[in-house]
N, C-alpha and C positions, 0 to 999 in steps of 0.2 A: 504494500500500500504506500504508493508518496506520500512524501513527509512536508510538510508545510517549511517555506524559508520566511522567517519574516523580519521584521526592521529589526535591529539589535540595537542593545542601549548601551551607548558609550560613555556613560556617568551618569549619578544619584537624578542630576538636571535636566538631560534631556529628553525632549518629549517626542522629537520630529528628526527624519533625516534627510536628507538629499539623496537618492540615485542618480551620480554624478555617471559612471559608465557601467556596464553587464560587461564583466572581464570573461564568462561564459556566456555560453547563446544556446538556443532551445536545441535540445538535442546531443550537445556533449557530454561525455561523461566525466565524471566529477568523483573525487575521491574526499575523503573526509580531510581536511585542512586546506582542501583546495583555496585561493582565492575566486571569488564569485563576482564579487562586484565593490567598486566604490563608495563610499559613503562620506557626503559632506556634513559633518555637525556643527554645531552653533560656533567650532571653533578648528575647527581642519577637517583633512580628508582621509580617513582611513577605509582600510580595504577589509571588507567582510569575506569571514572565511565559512565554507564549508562544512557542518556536522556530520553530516550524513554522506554514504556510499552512493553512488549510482549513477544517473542522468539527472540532467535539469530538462525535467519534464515541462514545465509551462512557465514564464514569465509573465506575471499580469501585473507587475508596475514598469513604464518605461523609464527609459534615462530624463532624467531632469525632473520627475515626480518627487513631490513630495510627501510621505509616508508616515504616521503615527509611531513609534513603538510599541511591537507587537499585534502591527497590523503587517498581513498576507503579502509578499512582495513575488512569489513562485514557488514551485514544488521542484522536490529532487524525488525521482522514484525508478522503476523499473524502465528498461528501454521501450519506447514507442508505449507506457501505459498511457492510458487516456484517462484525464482528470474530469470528470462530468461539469458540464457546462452549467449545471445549477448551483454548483460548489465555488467556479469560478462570479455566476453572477453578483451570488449572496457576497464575497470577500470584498469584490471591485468597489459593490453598495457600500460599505464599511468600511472603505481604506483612507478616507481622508486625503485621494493624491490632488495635491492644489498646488497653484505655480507661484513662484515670487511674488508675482503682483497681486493673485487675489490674498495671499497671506499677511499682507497690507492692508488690506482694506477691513474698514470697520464699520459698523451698521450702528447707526442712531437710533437706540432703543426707544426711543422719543417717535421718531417719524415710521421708524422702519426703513427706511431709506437710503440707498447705498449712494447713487448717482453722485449727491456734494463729495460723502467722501473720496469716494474716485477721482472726483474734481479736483478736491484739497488737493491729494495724493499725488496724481502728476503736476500740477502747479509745485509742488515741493521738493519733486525730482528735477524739474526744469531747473530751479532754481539753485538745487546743489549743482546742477552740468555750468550753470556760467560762473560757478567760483572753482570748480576746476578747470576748466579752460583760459579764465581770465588772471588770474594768481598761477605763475609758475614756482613763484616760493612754497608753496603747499605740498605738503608730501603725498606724493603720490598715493592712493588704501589700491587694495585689489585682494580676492578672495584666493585661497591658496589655490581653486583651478584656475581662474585667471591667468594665475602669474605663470602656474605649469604651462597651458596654453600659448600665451606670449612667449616663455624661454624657446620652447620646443620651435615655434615658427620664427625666431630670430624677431620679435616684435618688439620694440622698446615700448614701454607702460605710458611715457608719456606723449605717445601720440594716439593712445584712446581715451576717448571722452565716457567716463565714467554716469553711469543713471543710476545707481545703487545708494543710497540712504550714504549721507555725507558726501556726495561724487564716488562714491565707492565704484571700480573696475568691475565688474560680473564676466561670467563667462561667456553671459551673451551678449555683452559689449565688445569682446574679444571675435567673437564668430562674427557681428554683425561687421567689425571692423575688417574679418578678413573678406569678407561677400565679398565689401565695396564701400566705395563712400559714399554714391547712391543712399544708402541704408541712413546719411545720415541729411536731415533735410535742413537745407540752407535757414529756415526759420528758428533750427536751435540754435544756430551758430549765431543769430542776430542777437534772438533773444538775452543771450549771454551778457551782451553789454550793458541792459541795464539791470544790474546787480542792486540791489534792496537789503540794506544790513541791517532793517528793522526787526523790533524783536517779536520771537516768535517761540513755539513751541515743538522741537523737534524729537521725533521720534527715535527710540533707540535701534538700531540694528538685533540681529536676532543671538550674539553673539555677545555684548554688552547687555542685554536684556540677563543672557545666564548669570557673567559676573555678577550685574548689579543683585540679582537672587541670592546668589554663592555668600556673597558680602554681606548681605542683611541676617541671611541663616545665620552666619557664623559670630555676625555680632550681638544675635537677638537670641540661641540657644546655647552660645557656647560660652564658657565665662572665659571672661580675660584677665592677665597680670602680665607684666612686662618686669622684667629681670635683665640691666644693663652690668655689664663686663669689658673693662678694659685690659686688654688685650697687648705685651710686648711681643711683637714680631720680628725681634731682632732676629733672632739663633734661624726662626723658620724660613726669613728670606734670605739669611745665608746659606741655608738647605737648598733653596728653591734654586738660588742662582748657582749654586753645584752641580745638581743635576739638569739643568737648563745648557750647561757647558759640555755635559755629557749626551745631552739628546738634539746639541746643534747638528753634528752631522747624517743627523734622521729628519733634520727639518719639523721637530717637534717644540713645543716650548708647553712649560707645565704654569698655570697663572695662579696670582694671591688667589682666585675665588675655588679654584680646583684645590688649596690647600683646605680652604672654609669646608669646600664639602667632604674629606677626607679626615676633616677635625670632626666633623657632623656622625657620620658614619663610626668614626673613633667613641663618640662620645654614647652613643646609640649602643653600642656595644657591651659596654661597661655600665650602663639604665637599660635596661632593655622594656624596663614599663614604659619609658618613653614613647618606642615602638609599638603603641598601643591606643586601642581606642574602644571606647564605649558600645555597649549594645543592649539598649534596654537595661537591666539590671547586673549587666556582664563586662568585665574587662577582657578584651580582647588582645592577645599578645602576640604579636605577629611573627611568624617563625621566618621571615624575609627582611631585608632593610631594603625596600624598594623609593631610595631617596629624590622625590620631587625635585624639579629644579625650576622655577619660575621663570620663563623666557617671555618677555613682551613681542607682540607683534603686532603690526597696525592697525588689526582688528581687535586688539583686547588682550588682556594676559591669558595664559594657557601655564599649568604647571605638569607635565610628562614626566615620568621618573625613570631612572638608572633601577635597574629590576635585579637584585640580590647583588647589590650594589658590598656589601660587607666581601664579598669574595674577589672584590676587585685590591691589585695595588696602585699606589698615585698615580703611574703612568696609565693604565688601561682604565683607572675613572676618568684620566681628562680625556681621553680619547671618544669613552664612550659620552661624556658630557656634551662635548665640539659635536658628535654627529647627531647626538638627539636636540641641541640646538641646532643645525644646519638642518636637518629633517623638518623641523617643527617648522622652519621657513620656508618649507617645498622645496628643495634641496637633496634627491636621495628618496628612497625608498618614505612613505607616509607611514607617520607611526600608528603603530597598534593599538587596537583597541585596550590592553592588556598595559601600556606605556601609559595609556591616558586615564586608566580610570584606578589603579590598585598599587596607586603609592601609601606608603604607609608614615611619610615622614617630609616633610614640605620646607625647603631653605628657598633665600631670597636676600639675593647682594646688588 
């Protein structure tokens, strides 16, 4: 009997995910770990793997659908099974796949009424597109398939005009930019000039929406105290620039923050309640030091962890540190579901 595939949840937050591409297609066969498909969350792209043995019997969310967690996205089953078409209609009805733009829009419990908002809605995009076009001092945003897209076609970021909440780059600002410039109608580019810095109320992206949750959870359930430590770093940056002298001709170099987290890890080792966390009426004591590393990117902070991080030495932590930062910037292979949601232990320098 196929097995149902459906959204998977890449942390405590998220509620929805992007099928950004089907890395299988109907009909191949699929081993358990396999990769499946892409998955853009509130905060990167990672790639959904495989449970089950067999075929991918039927795909019934496409690429660029948006999906609930734990709603139907395909079946993996036996070769050429046939999945009855009542079982597909009933999931389709109940999947919640909606596109960027209507996930925007909000209905005035007042009227009932979409039309204004829609109205608001693009008046608000138009108007972030003329302050990224007209301000080249602005840092460029773009979503991690964006930026994949633009690398892969040799497309520099700042020659697409961004429609995404802040001028944010979308993927389909990237596509539409490679059709043609057709795609873009000389009335945006006018509009752009007259720019309005009155004030207003802007929406958050989906991405800052989590943080802004993340941060209130944490400030409104969790209790706080703060404990400051000064710190001589004499002896440890005499260390540092030792073995720095020693890994010049590998073209490596080990930094203060790569000492911080092997002081962290140190530390962790020797408490190991630390490594620990609440559940219900239970201390949980983590048999891993899977240490978070807080990497900002222009969409928001993200913190991804070094995963049995205790079995690393300095050099193979800063190693793996550099490439889970360069990964988390689209950079390399997308990190794991597994990177992003089961740290046990959170630093920030």
């Amino acid at each position: 009997m196929a097995k149902e595939i459906t959204m998977p949840s890449m942390g405590a937050d998220m509620t929805e995910g992007t099928i950004v591409k089907w890395l299988k297609q109907e009909g191949d066969k699929v081993s358990k770990g396999d990769k499946l498909a892409e998955i853009e969350t509130d905060k990167t792209v990672v790639e959904m793997e495989s449970y089950n043995d067999g075929f991918l019997t039927k795909i019934t969310a496409d690429e660029g659908s948006k999906v609930q967690v734990g709603k139907i996205i395909g079946y993996v089953g036996e070769k050429d099974e046939e999945i009855p078409e009542e079982v597909i209609t009933s999931n389709s009805e109940s999947s919640n796949n909606f596109t960027e733009e209507n996930n925007d829009i909000e209905v005035n419990e007042d009227t009932g009424s979409k039309t204004e908002a829609i109205k608001d809605k693009k008046e608000e995009k138009s108007s972030k597109v003329e302050i990224s076009i007209d301000s080249d001092s602005v840092k460029i945003k773009a979503s991690p398939m964006a930026k994949r897209i633009a690398r892969e076609k040799n497309i520099p970021l700042e020659d697409i005009i961004g429609t995404g909440p802040g001028g944010r780059i979308t993927k389909d600002d990237v596509n539409n930019h490679i059709a043609g410039p057709s795609l873009v109608s000389s009335s945006q580019i006018n509009k752009s000039k007259n720019v309005s810095l009155e004030g207003k109320d802007i929406e958050l992206n989906s991405m800052r929406q989590a943080i802004a949750r993340v941060t209130v959870k944490s400030k409104t359930e969790i209790p706080h105290f703060q404990v400051t430590v000064e710190v001589d770093m004499t002896e440890a940056m005499k260390m540092r620039s030792d073995i720095n002298e020693d890994l010049e001709k590998d073209g490596m170099k080990i930094s203060v923050n790569d000492l911080v987290l092997k002081a962290t890890i140190n530390s962790l080792i020797n408490n190991p309640k630390w490594n620990s966390s609440f559940d219900g009426d239970k201390l949980i004591m983590h048999p891993s030091i899977n240490l978070g590393i807080a990497i900002a990117l222009e969409q928001g902070l993200i913190v991804p962890a070094v995963m049995d991080s205790q079995n690393l030495d300095l050099v193979n932590l800063s190693i793996q540190a550099k490439d889970l930062g360069a990964r988390a910037r689209g950079n390399g292979n997308p990190l794991s579901n597994e990177e992003l949601t089961k740290g046990t232990f959170s630093t920030s320098n």
